[in-house]
mmCIF file of the C-alpha atoms, coordinates in Angstrom:
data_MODEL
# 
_entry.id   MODEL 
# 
loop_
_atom_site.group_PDB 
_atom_site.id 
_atom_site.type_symbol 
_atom_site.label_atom_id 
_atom_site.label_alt_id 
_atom_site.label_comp_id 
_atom_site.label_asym_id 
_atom_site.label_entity_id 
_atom_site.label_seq_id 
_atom_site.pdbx_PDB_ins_code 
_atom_site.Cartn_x 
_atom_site.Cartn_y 
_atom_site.Cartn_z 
_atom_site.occupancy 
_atom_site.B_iso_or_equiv 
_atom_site.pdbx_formal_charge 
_atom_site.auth_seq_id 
_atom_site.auth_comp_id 
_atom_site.auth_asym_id 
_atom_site.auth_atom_id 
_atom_site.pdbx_PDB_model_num 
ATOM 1   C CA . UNK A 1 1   ? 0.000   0.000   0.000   1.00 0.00 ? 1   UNK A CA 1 
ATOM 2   C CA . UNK A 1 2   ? 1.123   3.694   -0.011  1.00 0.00 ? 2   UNK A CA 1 
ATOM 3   C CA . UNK A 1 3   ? 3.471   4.805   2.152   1.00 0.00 ? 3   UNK A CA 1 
ATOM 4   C CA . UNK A 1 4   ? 3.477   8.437   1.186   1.00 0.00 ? 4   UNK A CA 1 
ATOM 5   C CA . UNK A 1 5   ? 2.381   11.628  3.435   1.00 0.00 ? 5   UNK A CA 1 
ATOM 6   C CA . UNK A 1 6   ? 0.910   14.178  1.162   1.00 0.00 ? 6   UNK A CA 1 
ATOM 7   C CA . UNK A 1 7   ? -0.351  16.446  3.814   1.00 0.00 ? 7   UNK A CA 1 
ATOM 8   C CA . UNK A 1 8   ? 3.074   18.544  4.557   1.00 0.00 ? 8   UNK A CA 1 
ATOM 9   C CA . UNK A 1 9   ? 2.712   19.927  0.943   1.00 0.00 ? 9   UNK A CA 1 
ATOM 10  C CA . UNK A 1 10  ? -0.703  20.615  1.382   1.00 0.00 ? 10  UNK A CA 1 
ATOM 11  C CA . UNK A 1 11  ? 0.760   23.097  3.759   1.00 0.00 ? 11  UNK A CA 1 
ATOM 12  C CA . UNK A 1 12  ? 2.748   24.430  1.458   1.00 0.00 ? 12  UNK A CA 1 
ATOM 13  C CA . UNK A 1 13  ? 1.223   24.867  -1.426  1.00 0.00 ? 13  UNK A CA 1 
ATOM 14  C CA . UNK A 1 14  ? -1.483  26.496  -3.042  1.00 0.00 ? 14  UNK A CA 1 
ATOM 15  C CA . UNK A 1 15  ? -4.049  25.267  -5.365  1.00 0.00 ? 15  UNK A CA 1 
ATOM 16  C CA . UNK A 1 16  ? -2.341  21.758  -5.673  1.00 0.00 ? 16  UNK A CA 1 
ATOM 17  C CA . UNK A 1 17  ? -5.105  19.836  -3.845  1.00 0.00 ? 17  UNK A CA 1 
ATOM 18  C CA . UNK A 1 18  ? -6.635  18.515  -6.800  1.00 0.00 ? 18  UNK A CA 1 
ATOM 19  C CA . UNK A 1 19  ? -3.399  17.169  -8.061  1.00 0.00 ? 19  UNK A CA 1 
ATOM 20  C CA . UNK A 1 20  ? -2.555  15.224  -4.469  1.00 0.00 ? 20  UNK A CA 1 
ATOM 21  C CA . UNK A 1 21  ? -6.064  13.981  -4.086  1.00 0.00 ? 21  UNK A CA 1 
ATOM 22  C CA . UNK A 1 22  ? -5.293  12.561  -7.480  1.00 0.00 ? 22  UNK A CA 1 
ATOM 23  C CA . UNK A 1 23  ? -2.293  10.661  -6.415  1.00 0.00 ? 23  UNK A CA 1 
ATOM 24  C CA . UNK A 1 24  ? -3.965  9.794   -3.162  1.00 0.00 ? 24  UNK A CA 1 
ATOM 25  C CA . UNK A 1 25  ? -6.548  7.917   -5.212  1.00 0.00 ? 25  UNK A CA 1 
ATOM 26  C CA . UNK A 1 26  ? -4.335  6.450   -8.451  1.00 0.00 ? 26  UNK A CA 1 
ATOM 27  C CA . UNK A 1 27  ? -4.569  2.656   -6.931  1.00 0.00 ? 27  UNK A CA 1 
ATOM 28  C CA . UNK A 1 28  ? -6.555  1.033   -9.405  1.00 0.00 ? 28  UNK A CA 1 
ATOM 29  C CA . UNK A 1 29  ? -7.878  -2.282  -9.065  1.00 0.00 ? 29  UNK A CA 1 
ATOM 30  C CA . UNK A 1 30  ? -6.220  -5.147  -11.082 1.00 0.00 ? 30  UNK A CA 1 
ATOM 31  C CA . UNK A 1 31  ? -9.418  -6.611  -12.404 1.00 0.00 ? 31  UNK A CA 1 
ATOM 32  C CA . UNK A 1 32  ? -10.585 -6.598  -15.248 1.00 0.00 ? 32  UNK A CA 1 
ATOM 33  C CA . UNK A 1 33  ? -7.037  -6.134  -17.228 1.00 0.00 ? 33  UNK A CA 1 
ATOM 34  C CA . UNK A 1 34  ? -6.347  -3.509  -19.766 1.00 0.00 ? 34  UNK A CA 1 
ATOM 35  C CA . UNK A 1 35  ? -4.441  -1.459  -22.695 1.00 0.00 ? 35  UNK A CA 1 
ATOM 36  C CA . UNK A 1 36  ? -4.078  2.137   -22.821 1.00 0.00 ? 36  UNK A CA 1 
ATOM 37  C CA . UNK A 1 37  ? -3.289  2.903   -26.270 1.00 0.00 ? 37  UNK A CA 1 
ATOM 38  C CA . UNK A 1 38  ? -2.317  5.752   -28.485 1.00 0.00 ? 38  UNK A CA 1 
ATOM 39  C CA . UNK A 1 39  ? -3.824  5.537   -31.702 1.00 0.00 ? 39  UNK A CA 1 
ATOM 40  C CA . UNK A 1 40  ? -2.410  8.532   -33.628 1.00 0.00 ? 40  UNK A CA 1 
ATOM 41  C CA . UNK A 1 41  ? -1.933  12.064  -32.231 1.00 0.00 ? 41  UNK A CA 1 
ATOM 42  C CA . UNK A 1 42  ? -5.627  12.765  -31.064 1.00 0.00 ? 42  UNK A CA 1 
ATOM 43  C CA . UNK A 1 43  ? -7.058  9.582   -30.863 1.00 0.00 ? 43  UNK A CA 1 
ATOM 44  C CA . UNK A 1 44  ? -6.559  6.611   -27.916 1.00 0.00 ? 44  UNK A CA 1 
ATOM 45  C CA . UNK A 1 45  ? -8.122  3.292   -27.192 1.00 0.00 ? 45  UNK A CA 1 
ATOM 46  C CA . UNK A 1 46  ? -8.510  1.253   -23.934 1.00 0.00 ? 46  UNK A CA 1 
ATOM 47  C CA . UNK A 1 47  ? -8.805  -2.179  -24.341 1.00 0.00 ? 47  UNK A CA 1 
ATOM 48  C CA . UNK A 1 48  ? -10.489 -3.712  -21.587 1.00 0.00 ? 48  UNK A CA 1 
ATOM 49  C CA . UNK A 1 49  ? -10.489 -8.133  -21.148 1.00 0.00 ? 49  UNK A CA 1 
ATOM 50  C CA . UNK A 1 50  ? -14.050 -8.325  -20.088 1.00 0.00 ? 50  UNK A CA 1 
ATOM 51  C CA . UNK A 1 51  ? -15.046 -12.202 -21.321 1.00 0.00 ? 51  UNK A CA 1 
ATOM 52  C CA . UNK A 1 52  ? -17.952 -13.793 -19.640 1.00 0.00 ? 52  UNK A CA 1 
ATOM 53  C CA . UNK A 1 53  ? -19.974 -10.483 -19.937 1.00 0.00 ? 53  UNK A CA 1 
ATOM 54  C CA . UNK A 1 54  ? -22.519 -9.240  -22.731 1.00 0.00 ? 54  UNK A CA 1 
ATOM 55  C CA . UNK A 1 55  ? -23.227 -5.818  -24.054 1.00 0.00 ? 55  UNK A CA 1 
ATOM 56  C CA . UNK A 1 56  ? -26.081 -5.393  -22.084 1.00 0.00 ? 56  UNK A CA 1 
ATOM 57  C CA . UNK A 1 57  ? -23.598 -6.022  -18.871 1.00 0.00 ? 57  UNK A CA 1 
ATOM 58  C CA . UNK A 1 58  ? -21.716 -3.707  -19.339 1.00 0.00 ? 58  UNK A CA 1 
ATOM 59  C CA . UNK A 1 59  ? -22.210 0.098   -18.895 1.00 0.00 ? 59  UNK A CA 1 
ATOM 60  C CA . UNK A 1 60  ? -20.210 3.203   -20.084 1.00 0.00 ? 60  UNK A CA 1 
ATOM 61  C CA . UNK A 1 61  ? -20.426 6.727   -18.801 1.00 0.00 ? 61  UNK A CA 1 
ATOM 62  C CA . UNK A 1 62  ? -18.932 9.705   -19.245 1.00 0.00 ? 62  UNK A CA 1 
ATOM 63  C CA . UNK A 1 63  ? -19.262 12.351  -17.257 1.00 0.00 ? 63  UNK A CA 1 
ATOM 64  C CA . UNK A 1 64  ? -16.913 15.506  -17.718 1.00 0.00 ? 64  UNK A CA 1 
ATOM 65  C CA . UNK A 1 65  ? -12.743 14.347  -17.377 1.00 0.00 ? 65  UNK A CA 1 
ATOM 66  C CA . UNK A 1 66  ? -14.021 10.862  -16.369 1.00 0.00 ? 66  UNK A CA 1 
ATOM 67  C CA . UNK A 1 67  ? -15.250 7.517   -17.809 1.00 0.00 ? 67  UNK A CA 1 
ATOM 68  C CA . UNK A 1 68  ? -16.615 5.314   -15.756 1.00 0.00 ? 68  UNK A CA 1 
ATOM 69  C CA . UNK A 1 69  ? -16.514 1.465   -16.799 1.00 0.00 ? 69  UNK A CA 1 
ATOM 70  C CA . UNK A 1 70  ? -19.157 -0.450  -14.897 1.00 0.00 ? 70  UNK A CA 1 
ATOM 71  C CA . UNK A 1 71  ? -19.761 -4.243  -15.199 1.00 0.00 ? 71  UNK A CA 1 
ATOM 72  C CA . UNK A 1 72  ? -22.606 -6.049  -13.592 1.00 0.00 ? 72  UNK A CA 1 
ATOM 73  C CA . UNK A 1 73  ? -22.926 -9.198  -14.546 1.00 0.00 ? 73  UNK A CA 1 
ATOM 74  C CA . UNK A 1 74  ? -26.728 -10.820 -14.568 1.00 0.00 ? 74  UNK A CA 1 
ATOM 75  C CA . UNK A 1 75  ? -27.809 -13.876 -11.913 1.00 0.00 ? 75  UNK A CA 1 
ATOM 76  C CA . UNK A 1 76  ? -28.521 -16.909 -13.567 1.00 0.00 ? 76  UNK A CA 1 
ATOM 77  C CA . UNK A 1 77  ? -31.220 -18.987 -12.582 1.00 0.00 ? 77  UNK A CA 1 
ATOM 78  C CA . UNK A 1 78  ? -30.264 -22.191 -13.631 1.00 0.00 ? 78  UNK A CA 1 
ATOM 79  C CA . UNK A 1 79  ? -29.510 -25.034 -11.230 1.00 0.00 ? 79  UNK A CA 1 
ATOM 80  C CA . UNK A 1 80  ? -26.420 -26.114 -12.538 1.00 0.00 ? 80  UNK A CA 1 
ATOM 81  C CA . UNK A 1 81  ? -23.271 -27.513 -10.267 1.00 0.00 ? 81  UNK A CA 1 
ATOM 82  C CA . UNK A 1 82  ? -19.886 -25.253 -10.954 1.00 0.00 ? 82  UNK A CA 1 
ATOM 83  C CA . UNK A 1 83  ? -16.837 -27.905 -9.748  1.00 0.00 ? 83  UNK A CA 1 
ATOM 84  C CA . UNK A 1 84  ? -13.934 -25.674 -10.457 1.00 0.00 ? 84  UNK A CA 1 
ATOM 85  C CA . UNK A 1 85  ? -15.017 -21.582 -11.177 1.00 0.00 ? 85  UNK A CA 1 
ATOM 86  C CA . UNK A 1 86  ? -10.940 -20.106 -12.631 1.00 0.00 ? 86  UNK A CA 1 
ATOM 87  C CA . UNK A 1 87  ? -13.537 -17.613 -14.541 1.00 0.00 ? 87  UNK A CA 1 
ATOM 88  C CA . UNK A 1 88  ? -13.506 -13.840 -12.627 1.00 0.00 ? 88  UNK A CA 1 
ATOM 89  C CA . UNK A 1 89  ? -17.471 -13.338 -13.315 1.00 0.00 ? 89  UNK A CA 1 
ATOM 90  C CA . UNK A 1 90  ? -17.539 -10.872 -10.975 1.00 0.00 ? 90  UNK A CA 1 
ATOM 91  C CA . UNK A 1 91  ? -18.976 -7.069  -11.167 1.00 0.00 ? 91  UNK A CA 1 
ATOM 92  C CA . UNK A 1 92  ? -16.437 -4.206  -11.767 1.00 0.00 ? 92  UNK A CA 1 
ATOM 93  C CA . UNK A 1 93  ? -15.863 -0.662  -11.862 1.00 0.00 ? 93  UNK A CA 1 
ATOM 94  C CA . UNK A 1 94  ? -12.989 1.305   -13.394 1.00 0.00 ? 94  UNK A CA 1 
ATOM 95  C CA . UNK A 1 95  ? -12.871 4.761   -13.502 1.00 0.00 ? 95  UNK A CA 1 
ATOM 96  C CA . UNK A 1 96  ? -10.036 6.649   -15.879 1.00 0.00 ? 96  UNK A CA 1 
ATOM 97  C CA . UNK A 1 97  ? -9.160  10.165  -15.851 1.00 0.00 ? 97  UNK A CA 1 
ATOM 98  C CA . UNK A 1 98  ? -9.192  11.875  -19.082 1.00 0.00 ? 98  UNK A CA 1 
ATOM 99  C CA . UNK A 1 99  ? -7.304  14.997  -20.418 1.00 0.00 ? 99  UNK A CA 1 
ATOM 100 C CA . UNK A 1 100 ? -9.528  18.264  -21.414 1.00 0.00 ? 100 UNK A CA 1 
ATOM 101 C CA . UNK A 1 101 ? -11.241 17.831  -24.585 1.00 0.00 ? 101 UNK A CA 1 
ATOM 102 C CA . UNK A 1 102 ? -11.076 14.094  -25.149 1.00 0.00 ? 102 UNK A CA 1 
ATOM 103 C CA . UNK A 1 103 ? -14.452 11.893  -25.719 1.00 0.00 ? 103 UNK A CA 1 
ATOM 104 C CA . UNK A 1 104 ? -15.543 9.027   -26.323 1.00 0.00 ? 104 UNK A CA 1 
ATOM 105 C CA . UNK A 1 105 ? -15.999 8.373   -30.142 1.00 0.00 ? 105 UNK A CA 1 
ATOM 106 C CA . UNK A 1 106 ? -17.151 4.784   -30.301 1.00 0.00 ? 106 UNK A CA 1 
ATOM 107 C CA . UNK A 1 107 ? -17.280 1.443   -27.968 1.00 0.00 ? 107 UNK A CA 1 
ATOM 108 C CA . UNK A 1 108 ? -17.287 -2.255  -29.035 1.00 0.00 ? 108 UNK A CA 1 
ATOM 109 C CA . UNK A 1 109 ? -17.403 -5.359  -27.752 1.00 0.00 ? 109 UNK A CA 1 
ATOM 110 C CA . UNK A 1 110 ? -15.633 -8.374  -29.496 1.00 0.00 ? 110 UNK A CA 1 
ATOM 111 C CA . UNK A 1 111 ? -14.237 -11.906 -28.461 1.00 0.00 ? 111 UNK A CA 1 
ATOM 112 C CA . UNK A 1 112 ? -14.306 -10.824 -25.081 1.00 0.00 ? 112 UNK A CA 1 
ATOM 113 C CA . UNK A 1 113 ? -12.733 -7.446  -25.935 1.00 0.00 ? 113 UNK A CA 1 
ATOM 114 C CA . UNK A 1 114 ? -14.323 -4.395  -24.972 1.00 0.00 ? 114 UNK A CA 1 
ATOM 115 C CA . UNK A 1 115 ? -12.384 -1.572  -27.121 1.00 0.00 ? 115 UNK A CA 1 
ATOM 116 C CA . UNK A 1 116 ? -13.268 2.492   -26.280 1.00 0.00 ? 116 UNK A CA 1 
ATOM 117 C CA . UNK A 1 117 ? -12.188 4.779   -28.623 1.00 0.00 ? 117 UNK A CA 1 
ATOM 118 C CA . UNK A 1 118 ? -11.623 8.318   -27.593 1.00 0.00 ? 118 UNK A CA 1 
ATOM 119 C CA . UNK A 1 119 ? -10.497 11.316  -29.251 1.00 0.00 ? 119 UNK A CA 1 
ATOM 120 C CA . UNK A 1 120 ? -9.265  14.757  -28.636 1.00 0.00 ? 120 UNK A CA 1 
ATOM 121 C CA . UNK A 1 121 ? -11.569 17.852  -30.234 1.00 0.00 ? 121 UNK A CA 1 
ATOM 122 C CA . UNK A 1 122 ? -9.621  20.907  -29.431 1.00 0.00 ? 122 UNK A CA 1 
ATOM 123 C CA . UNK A 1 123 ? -12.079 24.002  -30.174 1.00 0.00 ? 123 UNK A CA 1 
ATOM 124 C CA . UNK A 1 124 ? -10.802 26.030  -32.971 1.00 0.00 ? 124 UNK A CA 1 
ATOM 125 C CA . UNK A 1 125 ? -10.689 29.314  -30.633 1.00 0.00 ? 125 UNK A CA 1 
ATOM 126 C CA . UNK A 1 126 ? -8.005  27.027  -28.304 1.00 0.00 ? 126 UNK A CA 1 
ATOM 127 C CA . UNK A 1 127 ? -5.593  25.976  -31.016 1.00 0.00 ? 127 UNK A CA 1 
ATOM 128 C CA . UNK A 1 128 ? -2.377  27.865  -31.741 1.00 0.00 ? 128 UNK A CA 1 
ATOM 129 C CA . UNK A 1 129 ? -3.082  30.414  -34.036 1.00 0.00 ? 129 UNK A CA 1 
ATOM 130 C CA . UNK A 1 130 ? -0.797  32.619  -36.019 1.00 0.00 ? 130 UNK A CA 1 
ATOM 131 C CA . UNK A 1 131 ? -0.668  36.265  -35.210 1.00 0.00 ? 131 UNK A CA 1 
ATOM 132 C CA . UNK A 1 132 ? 0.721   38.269  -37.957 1.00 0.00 ? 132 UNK A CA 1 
ATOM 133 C CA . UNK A 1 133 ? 2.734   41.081  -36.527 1.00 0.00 ? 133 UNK A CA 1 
ATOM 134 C CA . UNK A 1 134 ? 1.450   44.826  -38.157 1.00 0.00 ? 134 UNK A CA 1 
ATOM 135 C CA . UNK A 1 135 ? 1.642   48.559  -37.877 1.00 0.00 ? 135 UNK A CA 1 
ATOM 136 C CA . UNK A 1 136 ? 1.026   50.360  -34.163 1.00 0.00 ? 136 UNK A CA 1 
ATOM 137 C CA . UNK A 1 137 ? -2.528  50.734  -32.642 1.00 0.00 ? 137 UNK A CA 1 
ATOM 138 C CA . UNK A 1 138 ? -2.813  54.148  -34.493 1.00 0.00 ? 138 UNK A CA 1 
ATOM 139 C CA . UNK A 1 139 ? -1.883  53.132  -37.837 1.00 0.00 ? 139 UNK A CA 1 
ATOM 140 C CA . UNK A 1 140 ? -4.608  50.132  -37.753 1.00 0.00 ? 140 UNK A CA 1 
ATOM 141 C CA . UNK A 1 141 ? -7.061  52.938  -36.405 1.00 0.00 ? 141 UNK A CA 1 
ATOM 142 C CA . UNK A 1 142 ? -6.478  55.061  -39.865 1.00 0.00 ? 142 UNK A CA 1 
ATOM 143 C CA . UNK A 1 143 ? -6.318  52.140  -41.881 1.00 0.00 ? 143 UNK A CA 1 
ATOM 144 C CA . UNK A 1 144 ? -10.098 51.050  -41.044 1.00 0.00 ? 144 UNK A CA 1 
ATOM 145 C CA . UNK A 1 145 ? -11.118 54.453  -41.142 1.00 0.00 ? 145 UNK A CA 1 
ATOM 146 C CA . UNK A 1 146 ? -9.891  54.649  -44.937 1.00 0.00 ? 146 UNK A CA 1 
ATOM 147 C CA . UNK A 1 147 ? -11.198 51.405  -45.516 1.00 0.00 ? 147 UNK A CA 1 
ATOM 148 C CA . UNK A 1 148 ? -14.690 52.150  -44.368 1.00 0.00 ? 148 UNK A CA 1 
ATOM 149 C CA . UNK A 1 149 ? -14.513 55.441  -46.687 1.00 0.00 ? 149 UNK A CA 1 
ATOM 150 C CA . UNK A 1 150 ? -13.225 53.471  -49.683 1.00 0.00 ? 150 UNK A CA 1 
ATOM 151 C CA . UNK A 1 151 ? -16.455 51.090  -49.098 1.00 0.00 ? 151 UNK A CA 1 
ATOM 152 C CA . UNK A 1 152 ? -18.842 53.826  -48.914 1.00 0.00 ? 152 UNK A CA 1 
ATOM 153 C CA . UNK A 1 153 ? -17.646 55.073  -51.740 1.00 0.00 ? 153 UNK A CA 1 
ATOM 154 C CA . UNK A 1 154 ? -17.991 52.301  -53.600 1.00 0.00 ? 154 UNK A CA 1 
ATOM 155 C CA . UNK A 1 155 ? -21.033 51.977  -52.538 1.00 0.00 ? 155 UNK A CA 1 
ATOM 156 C CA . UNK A 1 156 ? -22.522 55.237  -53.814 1.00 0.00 ? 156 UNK A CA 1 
ATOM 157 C CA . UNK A 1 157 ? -20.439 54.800  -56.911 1.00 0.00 ? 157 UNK A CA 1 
ATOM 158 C CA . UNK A 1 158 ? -22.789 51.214  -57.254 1.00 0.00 ? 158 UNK A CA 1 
ATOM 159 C CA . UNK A 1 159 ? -25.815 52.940  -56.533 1.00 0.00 ? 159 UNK A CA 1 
ATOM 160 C CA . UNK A 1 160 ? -25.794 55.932  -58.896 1.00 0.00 ? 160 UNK A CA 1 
# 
């Protein structure tokens, strides 16, 4: 288990909390297993080994920076005699952090695989933009002043 006292930085610090409350909570169980892959640069998949449970068993939700993985699996009602059980049919929940603007683009399950595909949609008004680098504040001023002249202008010309 952890060994690790966060609480002298949170004496120190400012604004951090989130961050330590993050480590404080990182254990994760080891059930089911999984991938964390990167597809390209703004696209990931988890791979999660879920055999044993259906589509209608499983449950994903997403709910600002986190998806939440639940699986319940249904009681049978059959009276049937299990001698050895090495299947783990048992319910789960996996919760995984995820960075700003990522979401979940498509799920599947297959052989046992259940594959979540996420991607990252940066707003156009975050990206890096380029800023072209012009005359001072009063030049620009003058400059749409004698553009807005030059269109009225045109404008009468159009209408005469």
């Amino acid at each position: 288990m952890r060994t690790i006292d966060f609480a002298p930085f949170y004496r120190t610090t400012v604004g951090f909390d989130r961050l330590f409350d993050m480590l404080d909570n990182s254990a994760r169980p080891d059930w089911p297993p999984y991938n964390i892959e990167k597809t390209s640069d703004n696209e990931y998949r988890i791979s999660m080994a879920v055999a044993g449970f259906g589509p209608e068993e499983i449950e994903l939700t997403q709910h600002g920076p986190e998806l939440l993985v639940t699986g319940q699996k249904m009681v049978e009602q059959d009276e049937r005699q299990v001698l050895h059980q090495g299947l783990a049919l048992r319910n789960f929940k996996q919760t995984f952090k995820l960075a700003d603007h990522v979401k979940v683009a498509a799920a599947h399950l297959e052989n046992g695989l259940l594959s979540v595909d996420l991607v990252r949609e940066v707003p156009e008004e975050m990206k890096p933009r380029k800023i072209e680098i012009g005359a001072s504040v009063g030049t620009l001023k003058q400059d749409s002043q004698r553009k807005q002249i030059d269109h009225e202008t045109e404008r009468q010309k159009d209408a005469a």
